[in-house]
TISEVEX-356163 format. One line per 5 residues: number of its first residue (from 1); their letters; for each residue x negated, y, z of C-alpha. Coordinates in nm, 3 decimals. Layout:
BEGIN
NUM = a = X,Y,Z | ...
! end
This chain:
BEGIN
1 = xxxxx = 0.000,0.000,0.000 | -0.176,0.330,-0.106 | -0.234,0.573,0.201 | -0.252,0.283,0.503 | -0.335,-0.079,0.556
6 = xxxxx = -0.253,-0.301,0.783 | -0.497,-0.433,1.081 | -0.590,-0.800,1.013 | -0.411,-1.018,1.258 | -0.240,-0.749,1.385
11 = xxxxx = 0.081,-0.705,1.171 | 0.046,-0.309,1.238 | -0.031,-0.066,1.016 | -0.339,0.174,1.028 | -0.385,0.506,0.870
16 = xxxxx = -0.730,0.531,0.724 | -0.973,0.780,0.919 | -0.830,0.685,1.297 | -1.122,0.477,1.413 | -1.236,0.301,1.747
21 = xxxxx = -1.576,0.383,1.896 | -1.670,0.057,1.749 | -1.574,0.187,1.409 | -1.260,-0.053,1.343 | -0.914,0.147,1.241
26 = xxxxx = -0.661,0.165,1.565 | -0.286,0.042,1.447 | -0.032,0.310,1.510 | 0.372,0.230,1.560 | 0.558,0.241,1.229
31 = xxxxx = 0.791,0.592,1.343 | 0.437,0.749,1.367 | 0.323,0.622,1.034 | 0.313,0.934,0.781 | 0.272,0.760,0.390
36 = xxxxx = 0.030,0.951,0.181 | -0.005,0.944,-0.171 | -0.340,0.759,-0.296 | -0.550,0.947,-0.568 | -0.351,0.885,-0.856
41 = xxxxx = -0.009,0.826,-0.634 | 0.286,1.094,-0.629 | 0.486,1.128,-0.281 | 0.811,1.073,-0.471 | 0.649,0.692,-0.587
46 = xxxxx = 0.549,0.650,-0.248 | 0.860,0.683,0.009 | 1.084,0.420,-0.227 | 0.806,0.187,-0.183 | 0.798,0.172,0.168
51 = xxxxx = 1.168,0.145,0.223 | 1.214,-0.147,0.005 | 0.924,-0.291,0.233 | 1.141,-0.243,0.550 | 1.387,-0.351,0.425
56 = xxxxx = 1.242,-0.708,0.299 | 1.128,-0.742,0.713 | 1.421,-0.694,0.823 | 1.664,-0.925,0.520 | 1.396,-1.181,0.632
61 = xxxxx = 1.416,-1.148,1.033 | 1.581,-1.514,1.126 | 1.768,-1.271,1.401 | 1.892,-1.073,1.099 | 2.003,-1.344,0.900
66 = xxxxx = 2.229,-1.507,1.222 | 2.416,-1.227,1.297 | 2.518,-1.157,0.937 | 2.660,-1.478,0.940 | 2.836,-1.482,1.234
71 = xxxxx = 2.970,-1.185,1.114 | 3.145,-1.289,0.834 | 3.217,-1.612,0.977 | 3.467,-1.415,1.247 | 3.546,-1.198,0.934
76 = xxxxx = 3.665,-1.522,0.759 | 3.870,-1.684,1.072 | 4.035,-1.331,1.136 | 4.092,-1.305,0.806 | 4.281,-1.696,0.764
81 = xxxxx = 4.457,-1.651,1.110 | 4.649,-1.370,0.959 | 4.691,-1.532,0.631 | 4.876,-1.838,0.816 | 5.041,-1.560,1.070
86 = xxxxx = 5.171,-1.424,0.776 | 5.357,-1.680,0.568 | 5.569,-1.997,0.566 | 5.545,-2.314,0.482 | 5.851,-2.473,0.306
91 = xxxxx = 5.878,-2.819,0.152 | 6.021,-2.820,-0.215 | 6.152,-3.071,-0.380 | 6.217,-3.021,-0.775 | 6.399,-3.330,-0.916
96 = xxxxx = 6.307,-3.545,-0.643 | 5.877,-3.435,-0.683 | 5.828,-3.309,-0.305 | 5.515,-3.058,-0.226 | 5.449,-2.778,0.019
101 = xxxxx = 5.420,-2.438,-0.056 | 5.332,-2.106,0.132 | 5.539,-1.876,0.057 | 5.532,-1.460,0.169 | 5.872,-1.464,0.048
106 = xxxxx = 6.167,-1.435,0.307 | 6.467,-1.639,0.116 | 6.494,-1.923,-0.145 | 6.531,-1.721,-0.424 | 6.156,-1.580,-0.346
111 = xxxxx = 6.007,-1.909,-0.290 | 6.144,-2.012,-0.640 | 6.016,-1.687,-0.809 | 5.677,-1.711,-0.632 | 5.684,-2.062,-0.795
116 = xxxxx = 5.785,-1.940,-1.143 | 6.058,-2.149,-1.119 | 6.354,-2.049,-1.402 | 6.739,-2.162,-1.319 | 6.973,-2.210,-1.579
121 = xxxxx = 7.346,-2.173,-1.419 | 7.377,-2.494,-1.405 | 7.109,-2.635,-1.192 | 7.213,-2.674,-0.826 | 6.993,-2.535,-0.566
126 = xxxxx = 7.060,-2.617,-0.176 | 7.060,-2.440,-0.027 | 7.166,-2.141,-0.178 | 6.960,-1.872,-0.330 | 7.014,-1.610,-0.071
131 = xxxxx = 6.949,-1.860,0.230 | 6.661,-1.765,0.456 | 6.351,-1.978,0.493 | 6.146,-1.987,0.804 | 5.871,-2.292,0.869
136 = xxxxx = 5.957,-2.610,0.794 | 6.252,-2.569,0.553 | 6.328,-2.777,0.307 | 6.433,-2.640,-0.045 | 6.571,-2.875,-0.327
141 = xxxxx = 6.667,-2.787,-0.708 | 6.800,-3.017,-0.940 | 6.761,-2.917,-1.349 | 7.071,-2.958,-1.552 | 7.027,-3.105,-1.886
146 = xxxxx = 7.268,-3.199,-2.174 | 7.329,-3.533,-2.262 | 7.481,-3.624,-2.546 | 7.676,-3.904,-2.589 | 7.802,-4.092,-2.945
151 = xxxxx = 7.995,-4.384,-2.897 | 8.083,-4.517,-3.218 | 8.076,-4.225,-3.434 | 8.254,-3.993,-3.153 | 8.014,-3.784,-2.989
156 = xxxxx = 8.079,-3.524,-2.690 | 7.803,-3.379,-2.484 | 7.819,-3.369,-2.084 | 7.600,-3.216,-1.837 | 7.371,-3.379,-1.533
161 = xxxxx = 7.169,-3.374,-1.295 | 7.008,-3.700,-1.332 | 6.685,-3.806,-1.464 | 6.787,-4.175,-1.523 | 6.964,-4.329,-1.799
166 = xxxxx = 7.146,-4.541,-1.553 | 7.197,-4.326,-1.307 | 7.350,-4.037,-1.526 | 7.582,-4.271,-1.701 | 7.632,-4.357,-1.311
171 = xxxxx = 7.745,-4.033,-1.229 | 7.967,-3.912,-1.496 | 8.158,-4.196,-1.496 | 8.079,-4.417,-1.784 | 8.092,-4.730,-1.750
176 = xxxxx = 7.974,-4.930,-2.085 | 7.853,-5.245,-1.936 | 7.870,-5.422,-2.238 | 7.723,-5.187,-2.506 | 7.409,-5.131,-2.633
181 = xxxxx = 7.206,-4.781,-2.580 | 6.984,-4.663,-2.833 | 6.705,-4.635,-2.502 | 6.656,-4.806,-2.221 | 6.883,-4.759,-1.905
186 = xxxxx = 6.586,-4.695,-1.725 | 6.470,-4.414,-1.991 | 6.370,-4.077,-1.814 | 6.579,-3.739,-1.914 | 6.347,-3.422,-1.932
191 = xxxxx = 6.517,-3.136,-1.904 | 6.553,-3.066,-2.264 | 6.776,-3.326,-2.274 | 6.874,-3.680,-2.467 | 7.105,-3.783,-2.792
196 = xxxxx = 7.218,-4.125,-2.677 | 7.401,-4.372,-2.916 | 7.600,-4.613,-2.760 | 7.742,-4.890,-2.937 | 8.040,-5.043,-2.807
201 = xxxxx = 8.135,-5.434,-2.896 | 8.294,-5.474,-3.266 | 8.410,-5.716,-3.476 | 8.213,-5.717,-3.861 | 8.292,-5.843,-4.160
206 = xxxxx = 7.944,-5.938,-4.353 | 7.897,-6.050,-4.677 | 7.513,-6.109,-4.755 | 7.426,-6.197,-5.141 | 7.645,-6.457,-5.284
211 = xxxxx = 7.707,-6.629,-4.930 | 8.075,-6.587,-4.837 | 8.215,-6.361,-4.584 | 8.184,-6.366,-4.205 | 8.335,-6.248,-3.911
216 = xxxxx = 8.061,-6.140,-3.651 | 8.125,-5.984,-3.331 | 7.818,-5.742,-3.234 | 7.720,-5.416,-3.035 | 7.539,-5.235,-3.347
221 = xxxxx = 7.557,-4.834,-3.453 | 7.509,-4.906,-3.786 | 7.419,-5.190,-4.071 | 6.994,-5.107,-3.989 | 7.096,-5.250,-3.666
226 = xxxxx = 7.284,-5.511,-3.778 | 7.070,-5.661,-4.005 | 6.738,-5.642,-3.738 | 6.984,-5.821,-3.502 | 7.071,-6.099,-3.785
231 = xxxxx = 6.722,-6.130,-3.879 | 6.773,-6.044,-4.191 | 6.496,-5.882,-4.428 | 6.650,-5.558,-4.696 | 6.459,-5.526,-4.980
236 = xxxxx = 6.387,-5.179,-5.100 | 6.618,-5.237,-5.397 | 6.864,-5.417,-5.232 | 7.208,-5.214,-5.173 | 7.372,-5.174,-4.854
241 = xxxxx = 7.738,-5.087,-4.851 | 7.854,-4.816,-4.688 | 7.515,-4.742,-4.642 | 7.213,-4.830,-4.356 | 7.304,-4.555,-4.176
246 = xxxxx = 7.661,-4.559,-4.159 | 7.807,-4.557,-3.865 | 8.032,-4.880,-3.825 | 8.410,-4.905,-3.624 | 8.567,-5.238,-3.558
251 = xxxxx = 8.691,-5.382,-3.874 | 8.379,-5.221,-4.088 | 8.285,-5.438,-4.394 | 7.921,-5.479,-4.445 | 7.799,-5.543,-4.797
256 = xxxxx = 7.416,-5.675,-4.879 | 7.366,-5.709,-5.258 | 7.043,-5.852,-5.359 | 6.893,-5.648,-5.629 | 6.633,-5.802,-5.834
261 = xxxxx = 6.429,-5.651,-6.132 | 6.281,-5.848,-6.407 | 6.059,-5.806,-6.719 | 6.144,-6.025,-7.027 | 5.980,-6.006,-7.359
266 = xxxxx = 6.192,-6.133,-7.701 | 6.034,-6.253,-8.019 | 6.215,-6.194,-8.315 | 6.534,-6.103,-8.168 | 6.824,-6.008,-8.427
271 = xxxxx = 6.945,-5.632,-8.446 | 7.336,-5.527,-8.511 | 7.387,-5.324,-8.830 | 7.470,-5.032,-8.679 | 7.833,-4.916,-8.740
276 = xxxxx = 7.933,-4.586,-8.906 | 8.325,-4.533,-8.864 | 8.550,-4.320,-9.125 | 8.863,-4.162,-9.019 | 9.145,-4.242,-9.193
281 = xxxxx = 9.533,-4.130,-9.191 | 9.682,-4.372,-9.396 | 9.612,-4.651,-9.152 | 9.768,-4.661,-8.781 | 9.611,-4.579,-8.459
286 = xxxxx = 9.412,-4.902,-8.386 | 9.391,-5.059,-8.748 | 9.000,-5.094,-8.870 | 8.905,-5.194,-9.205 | 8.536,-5.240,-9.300
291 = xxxxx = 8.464,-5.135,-9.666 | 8.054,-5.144,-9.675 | 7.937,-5.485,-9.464 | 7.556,-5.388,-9.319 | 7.227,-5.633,-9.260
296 = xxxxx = 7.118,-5.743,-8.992 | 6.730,-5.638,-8.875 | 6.470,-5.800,-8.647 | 6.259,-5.691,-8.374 | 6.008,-5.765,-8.046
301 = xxxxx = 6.118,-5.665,-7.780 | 6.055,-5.610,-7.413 | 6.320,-5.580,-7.159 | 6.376,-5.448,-6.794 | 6.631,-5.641,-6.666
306 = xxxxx = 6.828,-5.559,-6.365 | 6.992,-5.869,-6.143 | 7.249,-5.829,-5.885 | 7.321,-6.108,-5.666 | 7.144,-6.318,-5.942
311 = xxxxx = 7.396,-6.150,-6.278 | 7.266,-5.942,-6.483 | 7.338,-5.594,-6.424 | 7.138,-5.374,-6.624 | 6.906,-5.416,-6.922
316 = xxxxx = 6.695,-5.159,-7.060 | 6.411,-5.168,-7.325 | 6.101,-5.109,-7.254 | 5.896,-5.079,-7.604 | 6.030,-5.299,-7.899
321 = xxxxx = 5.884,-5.318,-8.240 | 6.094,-5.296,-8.579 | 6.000,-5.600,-8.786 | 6.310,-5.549,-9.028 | 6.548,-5.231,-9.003
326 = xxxxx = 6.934,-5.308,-9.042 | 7.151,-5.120,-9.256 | 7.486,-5.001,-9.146 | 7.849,-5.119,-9.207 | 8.084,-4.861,-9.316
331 = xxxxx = 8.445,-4.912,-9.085 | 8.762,-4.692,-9.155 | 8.957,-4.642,-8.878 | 9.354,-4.539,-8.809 | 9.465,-4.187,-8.711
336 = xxxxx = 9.843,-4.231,-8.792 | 10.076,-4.267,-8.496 | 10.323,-4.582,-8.534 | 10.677,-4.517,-8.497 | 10.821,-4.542,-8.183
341 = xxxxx = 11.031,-4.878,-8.174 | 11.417,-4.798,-8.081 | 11.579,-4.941,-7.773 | 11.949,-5.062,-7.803 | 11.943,-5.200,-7.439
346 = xxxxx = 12.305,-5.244,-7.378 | 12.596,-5.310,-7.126 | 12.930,-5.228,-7.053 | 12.927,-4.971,-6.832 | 13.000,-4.574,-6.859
351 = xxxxx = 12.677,-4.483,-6.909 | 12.630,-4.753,-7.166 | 12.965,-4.560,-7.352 | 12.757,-4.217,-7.295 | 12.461,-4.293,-7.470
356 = xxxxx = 12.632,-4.512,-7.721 | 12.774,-4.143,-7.827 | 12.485,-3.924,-7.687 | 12.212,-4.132,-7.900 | 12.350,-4.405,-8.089
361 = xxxxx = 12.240,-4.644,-7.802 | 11.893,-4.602,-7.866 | 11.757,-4.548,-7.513 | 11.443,-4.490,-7.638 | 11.532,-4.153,-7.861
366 = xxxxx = 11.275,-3.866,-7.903 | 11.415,-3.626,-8.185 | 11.143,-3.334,-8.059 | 11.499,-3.118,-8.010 | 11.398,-3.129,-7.594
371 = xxxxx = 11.634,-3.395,-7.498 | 11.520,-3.762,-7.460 | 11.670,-4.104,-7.369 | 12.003,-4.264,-7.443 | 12.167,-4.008,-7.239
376 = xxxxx = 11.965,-3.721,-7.348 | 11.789,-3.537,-7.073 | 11.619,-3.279,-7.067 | 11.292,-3.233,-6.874 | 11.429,-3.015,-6.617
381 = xxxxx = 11.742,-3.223,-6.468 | 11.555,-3.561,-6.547 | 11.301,-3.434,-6.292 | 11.505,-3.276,-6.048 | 11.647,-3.644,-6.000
386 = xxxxx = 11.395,-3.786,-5.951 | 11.259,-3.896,-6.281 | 10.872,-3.894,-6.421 | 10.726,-3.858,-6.723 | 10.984,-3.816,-6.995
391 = xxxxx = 11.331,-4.042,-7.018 | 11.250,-4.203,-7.294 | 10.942,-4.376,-7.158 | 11.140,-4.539,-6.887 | 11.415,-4.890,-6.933
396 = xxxxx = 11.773,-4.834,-6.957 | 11.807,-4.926,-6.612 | 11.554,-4.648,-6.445 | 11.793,-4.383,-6.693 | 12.090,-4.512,-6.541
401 = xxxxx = 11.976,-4.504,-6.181 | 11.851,-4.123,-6.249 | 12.206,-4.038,-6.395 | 12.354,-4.222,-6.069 | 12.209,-3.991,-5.887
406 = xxxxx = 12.320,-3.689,-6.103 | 12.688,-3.775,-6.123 | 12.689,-3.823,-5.718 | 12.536,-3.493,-5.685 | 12.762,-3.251,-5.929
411 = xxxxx = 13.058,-3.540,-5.838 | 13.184,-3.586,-6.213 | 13.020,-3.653,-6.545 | 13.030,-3.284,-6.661 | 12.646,-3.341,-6.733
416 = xxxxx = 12.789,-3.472,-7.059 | 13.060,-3.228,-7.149 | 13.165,-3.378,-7.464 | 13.068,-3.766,-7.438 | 13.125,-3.762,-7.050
421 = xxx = 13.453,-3.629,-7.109 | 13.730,-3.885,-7.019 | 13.550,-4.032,-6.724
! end
């Protein structure tokens, strides 16, 4: 240190120039020790110096060091005593997990805040929110979640407090002992909630390929169920009718058809002369005449053939090659309208006598002057009775029964003014 040293052995600091008689340098007490600068030292360098060195004693004095920490230590005990002075211990219990908290809080509703705990209205909470809490209470919240509930197709969604499967179904009263659940009974319910499918017992009827029809009497949502039950493998062709999916009710008819598809390849196969058809009006509806007879052609073919249940169902061609091209037959076909054939239906009643003078008997008359039939409706009053389509379509009889009806209503035959007359 510039400006003093310390006396060897001693611990105590000398200033240089304060000699014995023997010639040694006599220590002097620190508080008397005056720092100079050294030849190349300034007083501002030196007085920093020499606290830091006091202060390095004294951080390392054992004395020092043992009251500091018996310091904090009472700092620390004070400081816990009227941590635990100053809140409360409650037990909470959140869908049946239990733990203790400290809370500062003074009633449930700050224990569950201080917890970050979020009710929706339907949660229950005992006891209640604005209950006081001291040591030793005992809090307990329940979550409400939806469950959802389709049995057979008919869903409805309830609410509970459970967290079991079983225990839900327990308390909202349904009892489905014999059913089958989409999940376990035991499942757990978060508070989001569950979708559960329950499937009550049903009788099926299942037809699977070409076997015949069966009655089965399962607990299955759907034909995907059905079939995993039966053991029995889809392929990814096969069709399922009304569908995988479907949701089945007692009676439901399940349908597997087998769907297989098959390359075949045809050598020389024979080709159709095409047809090329000429309209005609001198010939009737449905009369064909062929005037030009075609060829026939030849070809290689390759076929994708579709089989259901083992028929053929489909065929489509796949690449062919022409070896001979047909030529086409030439085919007139009918456009004229035959005649339609008369109908002299009779009897020997009054409405046989009315039509015998409304139409000549012919029950079947259509002169395009708007009245039809052997008695001559028109459109309007066939209808009104009960009629369809126009009279002279229909039998004698259905005529009759129409003008039945029309005599009863307007209670005479005035329909017919001049044939009806007399009556």
């Amino acid at each position: 240190m510039a400006g003093f040293s310390l006396l060897a052995g001693s611990g105590k600091a000398v200033q240089p120039g304060h000699r014995s008689k023997r010639g040694l340098e006599l220590p002097l007490p620190l508080s008397d020790i005056r720092p100079r600068p050294g030849n190349f030292e300034h007083r501002s360098i030196v007085r920093p110096q020499i606290l830091k060195d006091a202060l390095t004693r004294i951080t390392n004095s054992r004395k020092w060091q043992a009251g500091l920490v018996a310091t904090v230590a009472v700092a620390v005990v004070a400081t816990t005593a009227g941590y635990a002075a100053a809140t409360t211990d409650v037990k909470l219990i959140v869908d049946g997990q239990t733990k203790t908290v400290h809370t500062f809080g003074d009633s449930v509703a700050d224990v569950l805040a201080g917890q970050h705990i979020h009710l929706h209205k339907r949660d229950v909470v005992v006891p209640s929110l604005d209950s006081a809490v001291s040591d030793g209470s005992q809090i307990s919240v329940r979550y409400s979640r939806p469950l959802t509930v389709n049995v057979d197709g008919v869903k409805k969604t309830y609410w509970t407090t459970a967290t079991q499967v079983s225990t839900a179904l327990d308390q909202l009263g349904l009892r489905y002992g014999n059913a089958a659940l989409s999940t376990s009974r035991s499942a757990s319910i978060d508070r989001e909630g569950m979708a559960l499918v329950i499937s009550m017992p049903k009788t099926l009827k299942v037809k699977i390929g070409t076997t015949h029809t069966k009655k089965l009497k399962v607990a299955v949502p759907n034909a995907r169920a059905l079939f995993k039950k039966m053991h029995v493998k889809v392929g990814k062709n096969d069709i399922v009718k009304p569908g995988l999916d479907s949701t089945l009710k007692a009676g439901s008819r399940v349908v597997l058809i087998r769907v297989k598809k098959v390359q075949k390849h045809v050598a020389h196969e024979r080709m159709a002369p095409p047809v090329t058809e000429q309209r005609d009006s001198t010939m009737y509806v449905g009369e064909r005449k062929t005037i030009k007879q075609g060829t026939a052609g030849d070809r290689d073919v390759t076929y994708r053939i579709t089989l259901r249940n083992g028929k053929v169902y489909k065929r489509t061609v796949l690449k062919q090659t022409v070896l001979k091209a047909p030529t086409n037959s030439v085919v007139k076909v009918g456009t004229k309208a035959r005649p339609v054939a008369k109908n002299y239906a009779t009897g020997d009643t009054v409405f046989d006598k009315i039509a015998q003078c409304e139409s000549g008997g012919n029950w079947a008359a259509n002169t395009g002057n708007g009245y039809y039939g052997g008695l001559q409706f028109n459109l309007g009053t066939w209808r009104a009775y009960g009629g369809t389509g126009r009279p002279d379509q229909h039998s004698r009889e259905e005529q009759i029964a129409v003008a039945k009806r029309l005599v009863a209503a307007s209670g005479g035959y005035g329909a017919w003014p001049h044939c009806g007359a007399g009556f």
